[in-house]
C-alpha positions as CSV (number, residue, x, y, z in Angstrom):
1,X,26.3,-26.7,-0.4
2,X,28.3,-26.7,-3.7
3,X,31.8,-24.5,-3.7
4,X,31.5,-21.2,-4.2
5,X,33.7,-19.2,-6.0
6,X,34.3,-15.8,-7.4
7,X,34.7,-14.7,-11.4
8,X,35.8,-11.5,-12.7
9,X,35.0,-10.2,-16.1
10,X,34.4,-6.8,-17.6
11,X,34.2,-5.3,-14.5
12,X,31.4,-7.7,-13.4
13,X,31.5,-9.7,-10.4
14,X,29.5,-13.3,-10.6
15,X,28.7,-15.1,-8.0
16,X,28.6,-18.6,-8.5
17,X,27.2,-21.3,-6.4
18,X,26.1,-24.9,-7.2
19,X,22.9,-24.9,-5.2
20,X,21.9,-21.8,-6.3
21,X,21.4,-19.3,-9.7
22,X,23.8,-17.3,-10.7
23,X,23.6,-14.0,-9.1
24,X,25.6,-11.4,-11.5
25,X,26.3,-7.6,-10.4
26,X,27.6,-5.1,-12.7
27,X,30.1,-3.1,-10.5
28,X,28.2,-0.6,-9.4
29,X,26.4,-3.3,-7.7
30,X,23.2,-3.4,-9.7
31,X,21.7,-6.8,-10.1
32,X,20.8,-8.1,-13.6
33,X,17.9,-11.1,-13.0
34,X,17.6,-14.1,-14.5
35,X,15.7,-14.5,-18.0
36,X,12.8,-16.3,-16.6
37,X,12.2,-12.9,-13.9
38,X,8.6,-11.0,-14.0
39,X,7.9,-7.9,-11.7
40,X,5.3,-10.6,-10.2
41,X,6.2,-13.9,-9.4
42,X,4.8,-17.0,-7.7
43,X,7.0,-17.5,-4.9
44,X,7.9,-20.0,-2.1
45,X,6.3,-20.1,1.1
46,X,8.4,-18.6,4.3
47,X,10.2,-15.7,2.4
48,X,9.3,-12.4,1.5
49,X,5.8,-12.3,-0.3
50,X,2.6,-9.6,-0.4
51,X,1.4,-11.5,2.8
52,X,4.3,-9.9,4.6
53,X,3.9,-6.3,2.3
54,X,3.4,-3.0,3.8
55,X,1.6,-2.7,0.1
56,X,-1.2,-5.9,1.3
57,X,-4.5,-4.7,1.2
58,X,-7.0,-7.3,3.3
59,X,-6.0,-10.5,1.7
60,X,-5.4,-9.8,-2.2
61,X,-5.3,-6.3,-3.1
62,X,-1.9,-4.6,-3.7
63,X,-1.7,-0.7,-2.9
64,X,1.6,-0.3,-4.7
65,X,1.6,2.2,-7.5
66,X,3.7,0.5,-9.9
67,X,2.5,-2.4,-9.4
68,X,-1.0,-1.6,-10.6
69,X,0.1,-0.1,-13.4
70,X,2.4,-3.3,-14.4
71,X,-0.8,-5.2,-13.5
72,X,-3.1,-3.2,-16.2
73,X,0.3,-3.5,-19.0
74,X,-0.4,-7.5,-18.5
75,X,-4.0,-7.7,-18.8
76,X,-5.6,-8.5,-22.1
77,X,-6.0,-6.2,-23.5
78,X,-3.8,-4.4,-22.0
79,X,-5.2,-1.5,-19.3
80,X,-3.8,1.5,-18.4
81,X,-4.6,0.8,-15.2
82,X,-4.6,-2.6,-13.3
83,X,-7.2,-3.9,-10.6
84,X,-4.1,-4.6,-7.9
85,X,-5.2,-7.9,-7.3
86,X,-3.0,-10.7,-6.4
87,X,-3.1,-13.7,-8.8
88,X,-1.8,-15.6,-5.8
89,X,-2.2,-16.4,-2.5
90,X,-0.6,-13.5,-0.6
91,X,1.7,-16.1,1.0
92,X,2.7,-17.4,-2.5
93,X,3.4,-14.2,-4.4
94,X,5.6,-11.1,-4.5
95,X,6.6,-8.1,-6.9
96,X,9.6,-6.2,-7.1
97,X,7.9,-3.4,-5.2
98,X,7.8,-5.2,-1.9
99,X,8.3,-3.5,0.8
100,X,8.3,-4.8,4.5
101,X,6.2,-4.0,6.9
């Protein structure tokens, strides 16, 4: 692993590591993600993903509220409200309304 080291501006802390993004957190610890983030997001194997979701629904259904609704913002056109399906594999996906089992 790279060296890590610490950088404080603005009352931000930054986190920097060479293997890794940058992970920045404004000081009341809030995370601000990277440009390239979605609420949904292919994801790799192992970690946490729908498949290990208290949200899962059989194999492709998410049952998460928000998620649904950000589903149906994306479609084109966009819905009101979205189907929940995964566009993923359940092991290869993941929203920022997981929630472990």
């Amino acid at each position: 692993m790279g060296s890590d080291k610490f950088n404080w501006t603005d009352g931000d802390i930054e986190f920097l590591d060479d293997d890794v993004e940058v992970v920045k957190k404004d000081a009341i610890g809030d995370p601000h993600l990277s440009a390239d983030h979605q609420a949904g997001m292919i994801v790799p194997k192992g970690g946490s993903s729908c498949a290990n979701c208290r949200f899962l629904v059989g194999n492709d259904e998410c049952s998460e509220p928000n998620f649904i609704a950000w589903d149906g913002a994306m479609a084109t056109p966009p819905k009101l409200k979205g189907s929940g399906k995964l566009p993923a594999p359940a092991t290869e996906y993941c929203s920022d309304w997981w929630s472990g089992k």
